[in-house]
N, C-alpha and C positions, 0 to 999 in steps of 0.2 A: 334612408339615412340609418347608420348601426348607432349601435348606442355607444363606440367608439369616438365614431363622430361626432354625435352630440357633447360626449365628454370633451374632445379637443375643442371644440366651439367653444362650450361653458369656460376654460381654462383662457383662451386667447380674450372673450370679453372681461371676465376678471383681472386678466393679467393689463387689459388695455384701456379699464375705464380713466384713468388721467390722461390717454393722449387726447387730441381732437378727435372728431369722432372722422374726418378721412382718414387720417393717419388708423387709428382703430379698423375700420374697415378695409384699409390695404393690407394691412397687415394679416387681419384675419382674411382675405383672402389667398395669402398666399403662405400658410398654414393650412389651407383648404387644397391647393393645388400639390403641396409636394412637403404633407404631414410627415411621411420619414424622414427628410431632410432638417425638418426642426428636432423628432427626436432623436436623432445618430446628433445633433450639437447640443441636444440638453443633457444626452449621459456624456458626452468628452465633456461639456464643463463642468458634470457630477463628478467624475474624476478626477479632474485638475484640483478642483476644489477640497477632496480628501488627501491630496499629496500635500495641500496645507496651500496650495496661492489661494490669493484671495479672487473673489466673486468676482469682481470688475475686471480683474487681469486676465482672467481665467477664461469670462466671454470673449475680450478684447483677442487672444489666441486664435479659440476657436472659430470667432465671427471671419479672421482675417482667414482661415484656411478653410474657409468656405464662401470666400467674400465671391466668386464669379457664379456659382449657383444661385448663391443671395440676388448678387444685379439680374440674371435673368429673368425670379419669378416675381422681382418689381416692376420689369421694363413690361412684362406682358400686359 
């Protein structure tokens, strides 16, 4: 494991300690299968969010124009 990995790990259970812990664990695994994909959607919502929309709208954007990658690496 790189210590890249490790960092993205550390990041998804911090970021997921309030879900259930499946919900936490799918999630983190599918951050594990296709880690680009989460960051090429957390700088477009870093960006959305400097043009001044807000945080919520900003995901709600980005999530929908990636919304068919998203269903694949949940179905897996």
């Amino acid at each position: 494991m790189s210590i890249r990995d490790f960092f993205v790990k550390q990041a998804v259970k911090h970021g997921t300690k309030n879900l259930p812990k499946d919900q936490a664990e799918m999630l983190q695994s599918a951050v594990e299968k296709d880690p680009e994909l989460f960051a090429k959607i957390s700088k477009e919502i870093e960006a959305l969010k400097k043009t001044g929309k807000p945080e919520m709208y900003a995901s709600l954007d980005v999530m929908k124009k990636y919304q068919k990658e998203l269903q694949a690496l949940f179905q897996k």
